[in-house]
Phi, psi and omega in degrees: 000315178305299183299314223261323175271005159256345173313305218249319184264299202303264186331259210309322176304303205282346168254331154329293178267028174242358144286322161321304174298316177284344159276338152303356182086032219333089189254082204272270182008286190293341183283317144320316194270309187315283234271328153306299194321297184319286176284349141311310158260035140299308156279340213274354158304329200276317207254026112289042142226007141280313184308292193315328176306295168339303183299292223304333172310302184273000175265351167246042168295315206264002172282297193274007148286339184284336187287309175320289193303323171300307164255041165323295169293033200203068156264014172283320168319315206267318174297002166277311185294318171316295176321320158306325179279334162099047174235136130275116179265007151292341169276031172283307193265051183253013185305320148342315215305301171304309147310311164301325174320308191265015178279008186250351185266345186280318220278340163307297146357250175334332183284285232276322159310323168312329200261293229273330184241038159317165175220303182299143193303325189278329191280308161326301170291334192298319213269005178255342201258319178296321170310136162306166178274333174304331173276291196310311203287349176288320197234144174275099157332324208267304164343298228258355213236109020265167171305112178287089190279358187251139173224106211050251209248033172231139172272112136350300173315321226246105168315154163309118159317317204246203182279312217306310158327268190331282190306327187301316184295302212292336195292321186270328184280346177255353152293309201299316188321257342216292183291310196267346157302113174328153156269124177315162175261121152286162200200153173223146192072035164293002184274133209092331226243107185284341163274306186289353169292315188287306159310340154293326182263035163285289164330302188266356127308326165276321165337302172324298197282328208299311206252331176307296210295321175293313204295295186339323182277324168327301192286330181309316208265018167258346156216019155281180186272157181297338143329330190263306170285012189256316168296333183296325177302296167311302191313322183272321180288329120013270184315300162299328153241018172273350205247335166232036173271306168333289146349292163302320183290279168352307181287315185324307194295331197267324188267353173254023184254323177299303195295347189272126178292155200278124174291163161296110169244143192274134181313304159294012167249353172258142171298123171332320185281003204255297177309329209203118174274166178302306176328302161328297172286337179267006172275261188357304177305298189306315193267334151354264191330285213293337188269308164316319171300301190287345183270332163305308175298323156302313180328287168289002158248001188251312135000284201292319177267002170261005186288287148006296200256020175247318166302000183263305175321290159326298154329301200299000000 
């Protein structure tokens, strides 16, 4: 496992960025943001097809509160309708998903900076030992070695002296949660109802994470090196205009999907949550009622008048 994991992660990060640096002016900062750049768009299939899930979510809230109110008592009914429209409600929680993904690229990180912004004779040689021969032979290690690690009032190497990095880290990770989470469905009449408990606690798990995940990297990033939160900072602003670059693309998609004209569908052939917003639906219920009244009210008047021609009758 060790060999498989300085192979695939260790060894290929620690010869990237010390190729990076060195074609860079050794430039370790800037070597850093490439090198964010670099694995971003490396994930970026997986995480525009979250985001686009995430949005599709939040653009069926009002289908799926009408199916909720409907099949409240009925969830195997109602989880047959998710489906037809094409919702899950285990995906409240991939807003995570990308992230979790790159925790074998932070935890890695961090080994490599620790190795790559060595000082000691023994760290040194390990990090000559790890170079490809193809790398030694483009750039001279012992030229590039030590690392030039300072950036303004931060040692690379180094936790942050001060709060900024941490609050930065926590400030870009709780937008992005933020920006890129579906909105939970709100429901009604959960009680009793064991799918709507399991989608309620659903709900309050991605909520949850929306605020764990940022504070924890907040707090992480008080003794990671400062390099490492600096990558977390770009990645999540990244990450942030990747989501509403997404974003744009989507409405563009919405709005030249609206402009095509539309066919004629028979009323009895669109599904009722197709037909009807909640708004909708207590008008209807209402104009029911109302309708219901006047024929209850005909009845009785109608009653009323045979009553009449029968007691008129009765006279004669």
């Amino acid at each position: 496992m060790t060999f498989l994991w300085n192979e695939v992660i260790i060894n290929p990060m620690t010869n990237g960025l010390l190729l990076l640096y060195s074609l860079l002016g050794e430039n370790f900062i800037l070597a850093i943001a490439i090198f964010t750049i670099i694995i971003r768009l490396a994930t970026l299939p997986l995480n525009l097809r979250q985001q686009r899930s995430s949005m599709r979510m939040q653009e069926l809230q009002p289908q799926i509160k009408v199916i909720q109110q409907k099949y409240r008592d009925n969830p195997q009914k109602m989880q047959e309708e998710f489906h037809k429209i094409g919702y899950n409600p285990t995906e409240t929680l991939t807003g995570c998903l990308p992230l979790l993904i790159q925790m074998p690229v932070l935890f890695g990180l961090f080994r490599v900076l620790r190795l790559v912004l060595a000082s000691t004779p023994q760290s040194l040689f390990e990090l000559t030992q790890r170079v490809y021969g193809w790398v030694a032979g483009f750039v001279s290690i012992s030229d590039l070695l030590p690392i030039n690690s300072q950036f303004l009032w931060l040692n690379l190497g180094q936790p942050d002296p001060t709060f900024v990095l941490p609050l930065l880290v926590f400030g870009t990770m709780f937008l992005q949660q933020k920006y890129l989470s579906p909105a939970p469905a709100k429901q009604d009449d959960k009680k009793g109802n064991q799918k709507g408990q399991q989608e309620d606690a659903a709900a309050s798990m991605q909520k949850s994470m929306q605020y764990t995940m940022p504070i924890m990297f907040g707090v992480f990033s008080l003794q990671f090196q400062a390099g490492l939160s600096v990558y977390f900072v770009l990645s999540n602003i990244i990450g942030i205009g990747q989501g509403w670059y997404t974003r744009r693309i989507m409405d563009a998609e919405r709005e030249a999907q609206a402009s095509k004209p539309k066919k004629v569908i028979k009323e009895v052939d669109t599904p009722e949550y197709e037909l009807q917003t909640p708004d909708t639906m207590d008008a209807a219920k209402k104009a029911k009622k109302k309708r219901s009244d006047l024929k209850t009210s005909d009845r009785d008047k109608s009653k009323k008048s045979q009553s009449k021609r029968k007691q008129r009758s009765a006279k004669r």
